[in-house]
HTML snippet that shows the backbone in 3Dmol.js (N, CA, C, O; Angstrom):
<script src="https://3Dmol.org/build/3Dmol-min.js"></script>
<div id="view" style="width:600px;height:400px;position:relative"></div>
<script>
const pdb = `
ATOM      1  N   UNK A   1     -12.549  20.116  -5.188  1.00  0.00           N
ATOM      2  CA  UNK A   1     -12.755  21.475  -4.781  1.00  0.00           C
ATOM      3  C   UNK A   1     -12.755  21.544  -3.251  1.00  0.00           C
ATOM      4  O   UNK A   1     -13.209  20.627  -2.566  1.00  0.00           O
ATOM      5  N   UNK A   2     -12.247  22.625  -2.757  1.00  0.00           N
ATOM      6  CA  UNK A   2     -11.984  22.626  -1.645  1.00  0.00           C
ATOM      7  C   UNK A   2     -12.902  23.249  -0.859  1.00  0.00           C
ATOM      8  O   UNK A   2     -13.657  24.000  -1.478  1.00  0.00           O
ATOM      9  N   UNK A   3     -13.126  23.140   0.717  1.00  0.00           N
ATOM     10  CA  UNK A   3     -14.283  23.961   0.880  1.00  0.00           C
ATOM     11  C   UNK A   3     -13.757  25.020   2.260  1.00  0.00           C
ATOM     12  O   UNK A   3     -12.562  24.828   2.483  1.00  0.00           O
ATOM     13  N   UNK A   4     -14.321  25.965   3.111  1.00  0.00           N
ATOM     14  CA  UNK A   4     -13.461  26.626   3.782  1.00  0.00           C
ATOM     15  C   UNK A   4     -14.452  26.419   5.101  1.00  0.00           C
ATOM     16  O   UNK A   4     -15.625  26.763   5.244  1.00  0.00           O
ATOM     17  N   UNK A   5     -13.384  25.603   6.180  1.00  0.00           N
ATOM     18  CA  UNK A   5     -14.435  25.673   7.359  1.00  0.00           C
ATOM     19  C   UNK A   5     -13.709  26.653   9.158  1.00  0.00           C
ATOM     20  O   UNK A   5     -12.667  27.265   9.395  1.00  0.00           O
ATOM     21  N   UNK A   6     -14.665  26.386   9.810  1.00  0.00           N
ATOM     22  CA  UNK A   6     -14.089  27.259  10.543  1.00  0.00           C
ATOM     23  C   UNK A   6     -14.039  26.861  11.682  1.00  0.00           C
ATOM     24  O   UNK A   6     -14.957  26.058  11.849  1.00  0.00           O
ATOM     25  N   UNK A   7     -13.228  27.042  12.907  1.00  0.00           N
ATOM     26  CA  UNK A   7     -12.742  26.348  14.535  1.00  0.00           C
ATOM     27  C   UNK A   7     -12.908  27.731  15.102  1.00  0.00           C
ATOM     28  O   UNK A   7     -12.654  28.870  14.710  1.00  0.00           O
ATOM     29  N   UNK A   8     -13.458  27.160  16.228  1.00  0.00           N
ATOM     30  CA  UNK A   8     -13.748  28.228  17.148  1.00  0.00           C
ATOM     31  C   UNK A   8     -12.791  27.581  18.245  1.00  0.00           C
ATOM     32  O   UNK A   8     -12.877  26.365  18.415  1.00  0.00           O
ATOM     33  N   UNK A   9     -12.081  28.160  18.836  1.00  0.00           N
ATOM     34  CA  UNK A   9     -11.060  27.357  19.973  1.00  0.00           C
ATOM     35  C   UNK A   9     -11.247  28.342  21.393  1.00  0.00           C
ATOM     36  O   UNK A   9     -11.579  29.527  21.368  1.00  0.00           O
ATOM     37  N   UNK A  10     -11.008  27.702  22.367  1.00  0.00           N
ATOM     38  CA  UNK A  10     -10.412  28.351  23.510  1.00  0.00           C
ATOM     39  C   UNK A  10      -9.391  27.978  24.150  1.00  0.00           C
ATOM     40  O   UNK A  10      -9.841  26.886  24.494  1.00  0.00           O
ATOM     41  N   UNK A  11      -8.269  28.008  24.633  1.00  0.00           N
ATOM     42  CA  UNK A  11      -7.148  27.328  24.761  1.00  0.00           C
ATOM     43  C   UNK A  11      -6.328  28.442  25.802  1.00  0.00           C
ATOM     44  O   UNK A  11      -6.333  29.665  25.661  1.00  0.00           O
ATOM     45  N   UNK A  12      -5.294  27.294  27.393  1.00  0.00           N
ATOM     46  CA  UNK A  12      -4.709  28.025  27.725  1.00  0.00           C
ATOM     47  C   UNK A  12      -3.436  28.438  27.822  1.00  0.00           C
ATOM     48  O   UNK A  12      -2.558  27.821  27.219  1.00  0.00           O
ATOM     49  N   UNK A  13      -3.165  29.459  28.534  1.00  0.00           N
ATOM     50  CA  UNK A  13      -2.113  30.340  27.895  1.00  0.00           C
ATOM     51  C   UNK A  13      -0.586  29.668  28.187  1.00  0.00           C
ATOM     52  O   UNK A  13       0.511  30.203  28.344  1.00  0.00           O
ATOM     53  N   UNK A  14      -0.968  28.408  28.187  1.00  0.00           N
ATOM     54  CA  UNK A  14       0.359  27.618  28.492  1.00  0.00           C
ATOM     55  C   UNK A  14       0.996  26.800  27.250  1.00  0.00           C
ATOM     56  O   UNK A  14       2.084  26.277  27.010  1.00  0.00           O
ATOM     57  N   UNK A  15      -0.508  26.993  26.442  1.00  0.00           N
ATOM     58  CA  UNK A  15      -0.296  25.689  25.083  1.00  0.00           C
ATOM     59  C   UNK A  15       0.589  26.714  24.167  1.00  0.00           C
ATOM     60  O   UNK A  15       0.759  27.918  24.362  1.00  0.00           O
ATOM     61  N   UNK A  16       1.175  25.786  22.968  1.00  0.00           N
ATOM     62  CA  UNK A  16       1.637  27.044  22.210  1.00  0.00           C
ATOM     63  C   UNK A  16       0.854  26.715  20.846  1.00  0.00           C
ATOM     64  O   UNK A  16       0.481  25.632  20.393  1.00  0.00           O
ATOM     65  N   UNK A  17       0.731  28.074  20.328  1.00  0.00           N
ATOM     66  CA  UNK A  17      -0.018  27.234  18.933  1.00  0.00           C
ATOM     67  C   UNK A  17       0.675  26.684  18.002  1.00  0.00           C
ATOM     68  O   UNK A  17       0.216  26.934  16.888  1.00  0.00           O
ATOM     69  N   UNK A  18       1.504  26.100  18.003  1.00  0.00           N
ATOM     70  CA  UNK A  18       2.406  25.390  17.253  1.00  0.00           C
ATOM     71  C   UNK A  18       1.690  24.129  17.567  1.00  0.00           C
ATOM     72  O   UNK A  18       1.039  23.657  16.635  1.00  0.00           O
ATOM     73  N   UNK A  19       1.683  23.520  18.643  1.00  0.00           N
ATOM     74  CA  UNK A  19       0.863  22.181  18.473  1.00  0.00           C
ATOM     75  C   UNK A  19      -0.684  22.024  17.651  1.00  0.00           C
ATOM     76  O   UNK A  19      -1.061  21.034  17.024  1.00  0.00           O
ATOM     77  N   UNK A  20      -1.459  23.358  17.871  1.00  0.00           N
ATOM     78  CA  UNK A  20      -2.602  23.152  17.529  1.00  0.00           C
ATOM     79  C   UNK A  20      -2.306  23.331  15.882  1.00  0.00           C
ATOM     80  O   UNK A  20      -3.007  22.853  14.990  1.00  0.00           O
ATOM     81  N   UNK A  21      -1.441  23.907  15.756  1.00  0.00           N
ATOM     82  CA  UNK A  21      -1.565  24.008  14.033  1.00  0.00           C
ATOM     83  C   UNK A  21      -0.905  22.639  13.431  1.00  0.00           C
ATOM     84  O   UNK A  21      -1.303  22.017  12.446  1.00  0.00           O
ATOM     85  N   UNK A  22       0.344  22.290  14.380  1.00  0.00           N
ATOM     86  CA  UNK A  22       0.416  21.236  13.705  1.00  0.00           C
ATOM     87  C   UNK A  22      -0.602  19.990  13.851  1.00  0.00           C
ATOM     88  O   UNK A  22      -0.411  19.054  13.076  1.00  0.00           O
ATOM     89  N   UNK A  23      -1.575  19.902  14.693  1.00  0.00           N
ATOM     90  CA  UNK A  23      -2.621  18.788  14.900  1.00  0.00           C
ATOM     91  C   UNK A  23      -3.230  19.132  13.149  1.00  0.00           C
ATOM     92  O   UNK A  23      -3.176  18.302  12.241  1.00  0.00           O
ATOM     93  N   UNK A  24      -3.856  20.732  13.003  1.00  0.00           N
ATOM     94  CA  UNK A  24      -4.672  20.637  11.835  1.00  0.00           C
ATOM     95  C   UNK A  24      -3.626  20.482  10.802  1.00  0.00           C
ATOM     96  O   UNK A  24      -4.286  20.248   9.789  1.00  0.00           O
ATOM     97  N   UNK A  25      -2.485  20.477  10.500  1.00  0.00           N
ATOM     98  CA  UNK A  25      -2.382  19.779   9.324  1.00  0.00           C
ATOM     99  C   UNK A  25      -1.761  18.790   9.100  1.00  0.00           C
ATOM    100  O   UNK A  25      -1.354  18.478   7.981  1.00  0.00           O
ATOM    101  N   UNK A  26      -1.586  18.112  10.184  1.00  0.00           N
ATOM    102  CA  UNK A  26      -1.653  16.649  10.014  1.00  0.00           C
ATOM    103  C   UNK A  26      -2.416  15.708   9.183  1.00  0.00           C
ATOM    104  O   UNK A  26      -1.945  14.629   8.825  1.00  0.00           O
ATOM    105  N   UNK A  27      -3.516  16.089   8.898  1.00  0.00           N
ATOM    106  CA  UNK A  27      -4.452  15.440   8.188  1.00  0.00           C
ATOM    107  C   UNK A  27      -4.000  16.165   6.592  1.00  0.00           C
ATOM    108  O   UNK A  27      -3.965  17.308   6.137  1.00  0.00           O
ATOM    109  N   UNK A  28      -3.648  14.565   6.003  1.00  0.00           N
ATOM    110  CA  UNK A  28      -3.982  15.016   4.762  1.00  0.00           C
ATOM    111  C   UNK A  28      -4.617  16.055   3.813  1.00  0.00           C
ATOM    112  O   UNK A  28      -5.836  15.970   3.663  1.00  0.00           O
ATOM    113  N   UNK A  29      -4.069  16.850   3.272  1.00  0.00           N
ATOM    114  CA  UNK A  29      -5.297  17.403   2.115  1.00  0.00           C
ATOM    115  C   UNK A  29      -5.627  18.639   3.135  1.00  0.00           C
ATOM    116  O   UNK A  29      -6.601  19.063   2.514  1.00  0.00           O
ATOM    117  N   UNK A  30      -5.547  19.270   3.937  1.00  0.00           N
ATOM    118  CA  UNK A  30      -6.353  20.154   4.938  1.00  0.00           C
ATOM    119  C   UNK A  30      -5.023  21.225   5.110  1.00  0.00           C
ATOM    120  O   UNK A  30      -3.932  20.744   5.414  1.00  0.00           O
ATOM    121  N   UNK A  31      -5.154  22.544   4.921  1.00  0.00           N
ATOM    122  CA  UNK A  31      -4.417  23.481   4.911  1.00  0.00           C
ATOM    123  C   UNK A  31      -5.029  24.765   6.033  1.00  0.00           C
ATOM    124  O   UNK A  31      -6.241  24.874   6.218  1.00  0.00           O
ATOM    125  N   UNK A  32      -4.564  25.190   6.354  1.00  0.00           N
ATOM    126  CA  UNK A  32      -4.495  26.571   7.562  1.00  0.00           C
ATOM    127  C   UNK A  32      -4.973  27.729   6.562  1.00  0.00           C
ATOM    128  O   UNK A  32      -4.070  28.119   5.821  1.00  0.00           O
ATOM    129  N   UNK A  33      -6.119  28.307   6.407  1.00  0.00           N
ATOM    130  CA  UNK A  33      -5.825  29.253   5.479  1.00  0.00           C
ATOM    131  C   UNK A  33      -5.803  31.052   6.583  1.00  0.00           C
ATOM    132  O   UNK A  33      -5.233  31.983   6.014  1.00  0.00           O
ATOM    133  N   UNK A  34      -6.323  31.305   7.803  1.00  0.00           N
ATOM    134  CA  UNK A  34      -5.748  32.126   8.497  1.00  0.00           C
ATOM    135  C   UNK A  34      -6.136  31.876  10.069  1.00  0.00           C
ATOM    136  O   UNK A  34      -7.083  31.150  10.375  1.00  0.00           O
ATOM    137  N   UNK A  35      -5.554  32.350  10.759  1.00  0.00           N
ATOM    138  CA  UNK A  35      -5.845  32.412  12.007  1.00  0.00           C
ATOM    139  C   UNK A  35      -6.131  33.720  12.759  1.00  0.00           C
ATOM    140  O   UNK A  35      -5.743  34.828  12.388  1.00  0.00           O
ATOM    141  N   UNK A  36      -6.896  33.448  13.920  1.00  0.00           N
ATOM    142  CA  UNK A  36      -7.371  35.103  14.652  1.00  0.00           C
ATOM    143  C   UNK A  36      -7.642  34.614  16.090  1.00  0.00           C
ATOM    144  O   UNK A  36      -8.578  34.037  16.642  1.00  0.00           O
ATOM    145  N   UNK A  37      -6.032  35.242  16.592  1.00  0.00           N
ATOM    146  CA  UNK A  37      -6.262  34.703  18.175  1.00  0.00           C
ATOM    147  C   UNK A  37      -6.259  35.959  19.034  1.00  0.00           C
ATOM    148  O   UNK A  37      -5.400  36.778  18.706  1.00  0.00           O
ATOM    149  N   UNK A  38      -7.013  36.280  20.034  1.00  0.00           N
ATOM    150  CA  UNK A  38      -7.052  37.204  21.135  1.00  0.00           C
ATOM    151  C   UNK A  38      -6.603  36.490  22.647  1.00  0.00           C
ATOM    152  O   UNK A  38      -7.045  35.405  23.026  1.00  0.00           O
ATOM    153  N   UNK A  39      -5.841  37.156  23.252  1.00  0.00           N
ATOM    154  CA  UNK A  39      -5.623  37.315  24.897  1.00  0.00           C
ATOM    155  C   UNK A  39      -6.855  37.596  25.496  1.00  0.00           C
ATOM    156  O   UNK A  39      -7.420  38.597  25.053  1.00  0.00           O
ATOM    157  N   UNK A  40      -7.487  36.906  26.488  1.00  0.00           N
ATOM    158  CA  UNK A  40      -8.527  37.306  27.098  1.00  0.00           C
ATOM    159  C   UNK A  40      -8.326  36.577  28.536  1.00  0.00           C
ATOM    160  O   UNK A  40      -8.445  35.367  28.730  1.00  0.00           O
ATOM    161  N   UNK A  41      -7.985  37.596  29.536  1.00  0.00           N
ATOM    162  CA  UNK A  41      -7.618  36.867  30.731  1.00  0.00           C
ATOM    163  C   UNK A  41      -6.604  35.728  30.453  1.00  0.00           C
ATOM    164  O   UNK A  41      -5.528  35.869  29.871  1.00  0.00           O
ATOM    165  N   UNK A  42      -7.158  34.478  31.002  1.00  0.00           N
ATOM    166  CA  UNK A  42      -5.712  33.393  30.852  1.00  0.00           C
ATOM    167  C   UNK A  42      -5.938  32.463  30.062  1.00  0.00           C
ATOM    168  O   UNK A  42      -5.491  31.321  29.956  1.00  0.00           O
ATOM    169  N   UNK A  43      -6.728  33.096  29.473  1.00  0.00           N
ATOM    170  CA  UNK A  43      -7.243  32.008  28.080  1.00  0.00           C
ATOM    171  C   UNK A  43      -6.753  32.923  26.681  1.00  0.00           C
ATOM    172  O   UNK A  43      -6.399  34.102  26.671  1.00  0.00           O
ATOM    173  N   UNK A  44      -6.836  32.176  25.765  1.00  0.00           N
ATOM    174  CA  UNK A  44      -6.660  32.584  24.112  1.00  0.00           C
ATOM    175  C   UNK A  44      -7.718  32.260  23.405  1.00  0.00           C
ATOM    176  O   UNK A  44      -7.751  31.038  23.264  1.00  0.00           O
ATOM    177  N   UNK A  45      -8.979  33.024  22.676  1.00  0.00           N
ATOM    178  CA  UNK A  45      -9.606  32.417  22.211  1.00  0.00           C
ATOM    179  C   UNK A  45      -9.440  33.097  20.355  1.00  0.00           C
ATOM    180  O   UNK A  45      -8.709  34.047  20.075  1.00  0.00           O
ATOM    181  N   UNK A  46     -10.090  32.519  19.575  1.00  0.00           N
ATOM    182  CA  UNK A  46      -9.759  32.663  18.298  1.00  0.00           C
ATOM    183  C   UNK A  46     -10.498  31.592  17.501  1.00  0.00           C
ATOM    184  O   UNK A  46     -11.041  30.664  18.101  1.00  0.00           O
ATOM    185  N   UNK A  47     -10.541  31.694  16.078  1.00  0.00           N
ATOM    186  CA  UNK A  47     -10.673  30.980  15.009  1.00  0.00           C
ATOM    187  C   UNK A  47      -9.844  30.856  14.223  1.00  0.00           C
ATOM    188  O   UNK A  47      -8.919  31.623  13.958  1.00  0.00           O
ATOM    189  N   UNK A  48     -10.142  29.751  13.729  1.00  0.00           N
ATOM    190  CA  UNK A  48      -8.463  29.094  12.535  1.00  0.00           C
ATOM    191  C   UNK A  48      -9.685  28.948  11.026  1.00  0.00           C
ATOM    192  O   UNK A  48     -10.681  28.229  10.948  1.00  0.00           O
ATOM    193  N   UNK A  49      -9.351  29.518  10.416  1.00  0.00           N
ATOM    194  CA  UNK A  49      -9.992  28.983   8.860  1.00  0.00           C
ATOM    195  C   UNK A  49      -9.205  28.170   8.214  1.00  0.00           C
ATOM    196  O   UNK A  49      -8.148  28.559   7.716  1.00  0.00           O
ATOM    197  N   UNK A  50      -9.742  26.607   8.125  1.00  0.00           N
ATOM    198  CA  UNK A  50      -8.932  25.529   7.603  1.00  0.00           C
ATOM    199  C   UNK A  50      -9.941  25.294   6.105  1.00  0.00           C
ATOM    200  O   UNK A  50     -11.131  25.372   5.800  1.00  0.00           O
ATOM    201  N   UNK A  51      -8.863  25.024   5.561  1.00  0.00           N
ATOM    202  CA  UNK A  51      -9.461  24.611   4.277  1.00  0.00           C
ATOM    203  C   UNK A  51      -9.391  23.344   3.859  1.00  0.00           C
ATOM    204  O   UNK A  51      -8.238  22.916   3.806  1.00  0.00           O
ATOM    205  N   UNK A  52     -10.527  22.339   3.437  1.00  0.00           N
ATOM    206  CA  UNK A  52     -10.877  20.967   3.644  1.00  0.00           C
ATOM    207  C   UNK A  52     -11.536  20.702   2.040  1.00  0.00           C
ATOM    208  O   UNK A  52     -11.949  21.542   1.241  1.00  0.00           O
ATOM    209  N   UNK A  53     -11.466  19.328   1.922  1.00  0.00           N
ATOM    210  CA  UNK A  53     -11.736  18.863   0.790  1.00  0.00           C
ATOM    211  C   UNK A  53     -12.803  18.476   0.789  1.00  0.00           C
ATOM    212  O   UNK A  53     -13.446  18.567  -0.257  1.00  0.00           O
ATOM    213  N   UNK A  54     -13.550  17.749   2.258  1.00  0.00           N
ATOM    214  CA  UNK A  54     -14.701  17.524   2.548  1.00  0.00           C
ATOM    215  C   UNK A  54     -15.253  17.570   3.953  1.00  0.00           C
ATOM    216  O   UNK A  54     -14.353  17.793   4.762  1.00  0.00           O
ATOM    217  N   UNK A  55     -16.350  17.441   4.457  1.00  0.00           N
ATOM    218  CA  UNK A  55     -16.500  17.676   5.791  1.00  0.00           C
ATOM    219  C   UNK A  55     -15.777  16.366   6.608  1.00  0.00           C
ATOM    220  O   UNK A  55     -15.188  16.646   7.652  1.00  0.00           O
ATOM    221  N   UNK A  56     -15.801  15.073   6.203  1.00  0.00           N
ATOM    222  CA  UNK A  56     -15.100  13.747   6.830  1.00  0.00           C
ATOM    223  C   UNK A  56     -13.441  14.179   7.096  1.00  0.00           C
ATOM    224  O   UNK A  56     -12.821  13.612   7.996  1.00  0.00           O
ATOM    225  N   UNK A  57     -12.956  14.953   6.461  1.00  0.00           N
ATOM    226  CA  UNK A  57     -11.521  15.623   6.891  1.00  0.00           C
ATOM    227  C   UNK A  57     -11.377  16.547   7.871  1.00  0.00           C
ATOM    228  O   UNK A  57     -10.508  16.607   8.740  1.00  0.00           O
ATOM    229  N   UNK A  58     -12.596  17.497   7.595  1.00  0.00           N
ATOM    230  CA  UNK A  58     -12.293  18.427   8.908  1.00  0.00           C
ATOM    231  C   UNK A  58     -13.143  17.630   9.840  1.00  0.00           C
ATOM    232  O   UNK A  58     -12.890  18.346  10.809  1.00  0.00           O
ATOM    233  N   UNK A  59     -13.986  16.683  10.359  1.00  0.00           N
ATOM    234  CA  UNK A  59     -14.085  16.485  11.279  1.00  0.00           C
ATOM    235  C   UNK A  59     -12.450  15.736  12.262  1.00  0.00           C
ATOM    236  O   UNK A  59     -12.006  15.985  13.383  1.00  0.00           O
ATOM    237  N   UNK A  60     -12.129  15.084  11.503  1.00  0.00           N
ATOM    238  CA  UNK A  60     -10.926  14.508  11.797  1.00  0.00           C
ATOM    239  C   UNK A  60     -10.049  15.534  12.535  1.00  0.00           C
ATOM    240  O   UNK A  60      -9.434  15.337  13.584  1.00  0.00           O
ATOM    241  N   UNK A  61     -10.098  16.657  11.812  1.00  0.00           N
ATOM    242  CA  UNK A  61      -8.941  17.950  12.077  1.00  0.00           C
ATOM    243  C   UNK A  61      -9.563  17.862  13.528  1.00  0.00           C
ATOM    244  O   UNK A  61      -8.841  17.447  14.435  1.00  0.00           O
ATOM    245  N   UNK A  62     -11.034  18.280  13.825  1.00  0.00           N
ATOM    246  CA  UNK A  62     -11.910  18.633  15.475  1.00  0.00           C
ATOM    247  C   UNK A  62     -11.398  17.513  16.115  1.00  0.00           C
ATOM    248  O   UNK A  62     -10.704  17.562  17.130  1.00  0.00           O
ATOM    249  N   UNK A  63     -11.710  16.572  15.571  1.00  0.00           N
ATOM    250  CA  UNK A  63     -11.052  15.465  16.657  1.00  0.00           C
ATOM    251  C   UNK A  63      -9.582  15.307  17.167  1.00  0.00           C
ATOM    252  O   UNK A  63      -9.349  15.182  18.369  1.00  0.00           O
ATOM    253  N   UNK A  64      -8.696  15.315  16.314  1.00  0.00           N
ATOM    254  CA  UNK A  64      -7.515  15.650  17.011  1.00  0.00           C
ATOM    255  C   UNK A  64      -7.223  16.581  17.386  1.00  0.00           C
ATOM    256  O   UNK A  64      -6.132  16.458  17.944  1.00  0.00           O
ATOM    257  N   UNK A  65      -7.748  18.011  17.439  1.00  0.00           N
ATOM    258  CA  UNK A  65      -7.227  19.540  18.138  1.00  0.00           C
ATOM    259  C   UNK A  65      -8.184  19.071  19.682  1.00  0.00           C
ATOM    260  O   UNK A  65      -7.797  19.343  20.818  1.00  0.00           O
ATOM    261  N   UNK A  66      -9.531  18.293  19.335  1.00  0.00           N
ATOM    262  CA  UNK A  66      -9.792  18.280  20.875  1.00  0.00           C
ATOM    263  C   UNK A  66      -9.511  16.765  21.524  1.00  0.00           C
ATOM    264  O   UNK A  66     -10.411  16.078  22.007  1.00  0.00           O
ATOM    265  N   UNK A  67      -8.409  16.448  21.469  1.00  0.00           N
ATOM    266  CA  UNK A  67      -7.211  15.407  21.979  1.00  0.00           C
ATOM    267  C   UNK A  67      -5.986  16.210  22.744  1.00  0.00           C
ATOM    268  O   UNK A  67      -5.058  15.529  23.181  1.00  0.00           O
ATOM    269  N   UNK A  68      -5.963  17.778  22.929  1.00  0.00           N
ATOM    270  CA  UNK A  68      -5.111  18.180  23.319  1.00  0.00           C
ATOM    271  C   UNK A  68      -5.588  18.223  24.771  1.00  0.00           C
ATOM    272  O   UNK A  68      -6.515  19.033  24.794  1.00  0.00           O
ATOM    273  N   UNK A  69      -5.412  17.796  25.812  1.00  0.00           N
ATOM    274  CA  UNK A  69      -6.629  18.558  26.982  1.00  0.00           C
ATOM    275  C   UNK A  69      -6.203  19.983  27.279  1.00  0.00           C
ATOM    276  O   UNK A  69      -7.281  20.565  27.400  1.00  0.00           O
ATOM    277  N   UNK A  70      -5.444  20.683  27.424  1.00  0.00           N
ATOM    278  CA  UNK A  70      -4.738  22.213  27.420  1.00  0.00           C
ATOM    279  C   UNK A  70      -5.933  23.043  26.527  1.00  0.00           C
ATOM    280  O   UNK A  70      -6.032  24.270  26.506  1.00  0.00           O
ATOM    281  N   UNK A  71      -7.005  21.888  25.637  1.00  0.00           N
ATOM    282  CA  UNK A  71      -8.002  23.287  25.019  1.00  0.00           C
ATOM    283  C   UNK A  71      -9.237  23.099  25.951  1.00  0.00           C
ATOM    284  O   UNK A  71      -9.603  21.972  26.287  1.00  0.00           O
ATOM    285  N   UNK A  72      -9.833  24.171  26.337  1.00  0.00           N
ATOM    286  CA  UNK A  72     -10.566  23.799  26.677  1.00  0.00           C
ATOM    287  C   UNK A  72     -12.152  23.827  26.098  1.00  0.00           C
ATOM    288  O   UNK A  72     -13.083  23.438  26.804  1.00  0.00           O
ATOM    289  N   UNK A  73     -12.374  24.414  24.519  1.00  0.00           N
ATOM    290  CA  UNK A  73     -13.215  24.668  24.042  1.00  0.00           C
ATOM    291  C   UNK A  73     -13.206  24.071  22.492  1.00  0.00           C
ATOM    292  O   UNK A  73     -12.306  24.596  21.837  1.00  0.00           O
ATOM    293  N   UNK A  74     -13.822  23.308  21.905  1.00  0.00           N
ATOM    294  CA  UNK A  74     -13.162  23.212  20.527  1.00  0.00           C
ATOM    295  C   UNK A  74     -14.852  23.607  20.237  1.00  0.00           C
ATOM    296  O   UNK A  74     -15.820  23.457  20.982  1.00  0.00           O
ATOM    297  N   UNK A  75     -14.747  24.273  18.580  1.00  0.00           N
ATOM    298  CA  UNK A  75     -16.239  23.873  17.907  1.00  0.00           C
ATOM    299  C   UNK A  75     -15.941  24.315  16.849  1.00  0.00           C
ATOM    300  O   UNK A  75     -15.171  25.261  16.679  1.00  0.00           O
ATOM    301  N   UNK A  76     -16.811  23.358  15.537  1.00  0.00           N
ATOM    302  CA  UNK A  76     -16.345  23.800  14.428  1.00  0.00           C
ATOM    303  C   UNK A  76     -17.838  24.425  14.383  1.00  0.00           C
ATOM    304  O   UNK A  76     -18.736  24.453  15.224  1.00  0.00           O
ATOM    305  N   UNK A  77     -17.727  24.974  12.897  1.00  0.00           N
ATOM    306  CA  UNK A  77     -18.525  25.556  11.983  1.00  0.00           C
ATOM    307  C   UNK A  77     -18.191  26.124  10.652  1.00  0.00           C
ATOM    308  O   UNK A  77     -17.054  26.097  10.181  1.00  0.00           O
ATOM    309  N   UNK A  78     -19.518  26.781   9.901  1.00  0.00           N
ATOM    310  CA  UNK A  78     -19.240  26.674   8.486  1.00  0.00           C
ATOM    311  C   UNK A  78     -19.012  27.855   8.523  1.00  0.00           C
ATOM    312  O   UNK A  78     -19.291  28.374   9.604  1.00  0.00           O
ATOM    313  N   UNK A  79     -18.321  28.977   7.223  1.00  0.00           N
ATOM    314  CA  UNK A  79     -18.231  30.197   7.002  1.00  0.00           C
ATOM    315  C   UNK A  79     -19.853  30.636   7.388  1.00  0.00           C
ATOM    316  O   UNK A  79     -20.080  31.379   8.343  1.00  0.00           O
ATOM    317  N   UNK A  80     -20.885  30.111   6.571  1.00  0.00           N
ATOM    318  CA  UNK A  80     -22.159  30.631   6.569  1.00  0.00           C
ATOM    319  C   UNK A  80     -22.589  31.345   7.728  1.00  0.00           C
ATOM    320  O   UNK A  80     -23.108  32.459   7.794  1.00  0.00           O
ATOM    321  N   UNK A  81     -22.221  30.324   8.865  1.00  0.00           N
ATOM    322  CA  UNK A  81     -23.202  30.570   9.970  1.00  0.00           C
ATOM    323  C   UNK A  81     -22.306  31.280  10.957  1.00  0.00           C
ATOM    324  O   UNK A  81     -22.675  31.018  12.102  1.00  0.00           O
ATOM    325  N   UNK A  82     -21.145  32.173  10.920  1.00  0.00           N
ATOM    326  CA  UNK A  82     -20.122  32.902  11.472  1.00  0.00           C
ATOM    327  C   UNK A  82     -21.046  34.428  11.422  1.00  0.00           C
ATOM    328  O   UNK A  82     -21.211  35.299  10.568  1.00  0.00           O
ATOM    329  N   UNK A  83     -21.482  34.225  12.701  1.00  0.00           N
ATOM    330  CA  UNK A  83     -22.022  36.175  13.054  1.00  0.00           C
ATOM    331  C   UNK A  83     -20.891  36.944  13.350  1.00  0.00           C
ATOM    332  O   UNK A  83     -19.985  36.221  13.764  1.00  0.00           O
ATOM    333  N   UNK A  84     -20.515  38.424  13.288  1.00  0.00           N
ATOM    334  CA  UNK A  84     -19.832  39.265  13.212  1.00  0.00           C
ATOM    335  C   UNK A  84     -20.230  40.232  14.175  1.00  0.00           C
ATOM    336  O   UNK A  84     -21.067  41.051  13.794  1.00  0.00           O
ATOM    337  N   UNK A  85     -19.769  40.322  15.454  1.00  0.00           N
ATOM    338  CA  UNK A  85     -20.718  41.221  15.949  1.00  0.00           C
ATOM    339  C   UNK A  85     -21.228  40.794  17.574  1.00  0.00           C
ATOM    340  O   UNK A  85     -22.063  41.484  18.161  1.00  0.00           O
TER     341      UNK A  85
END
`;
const viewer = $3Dmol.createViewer("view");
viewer.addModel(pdb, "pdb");
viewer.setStyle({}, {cartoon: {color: "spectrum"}});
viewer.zoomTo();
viewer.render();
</script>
């Protein structure tokens, strides 16, 4: 069963997200299920909802998206703890 986790990114406006998506599914078993990126000054910030089989996979995913140095923010988290607002 799969579980749904979430990336908080900041990244600049030089990277393309083609690398960062292909970092997350590089990993086995781990799928993109949506993304939500905003322009803000010369940065992009956003969340990616990846969908993981267990937490030892998506940490893997954090570790290689923050191997890019072009991000300058990585952080995961769970659906749960995502405020709105």
């Amino acid at each position: 069963m799969s579980k749904t986790f979430l990336l908080r990114i900041i990244y600049r406006n030089g990277t393309t997200l083609h690398n960062i998506t292909s970092a997350v599914e590089s990993v086995k078993g781990v799928r993109i299920q949506r993304l939500n990126f905003i322009h803000k000054g010369k940065d992009f910030v956003g969340t990616i909802a990846v969908e993981a089989a267990n937490l030892i996979d998506f940490d893997r995913v954090v570790t290689l998206v923050r191997l890019d140095k072009s991000i300058s923010k990585v952080e995961g988290f769970s659906e749960g703890t995502f405020c709105y607002g």
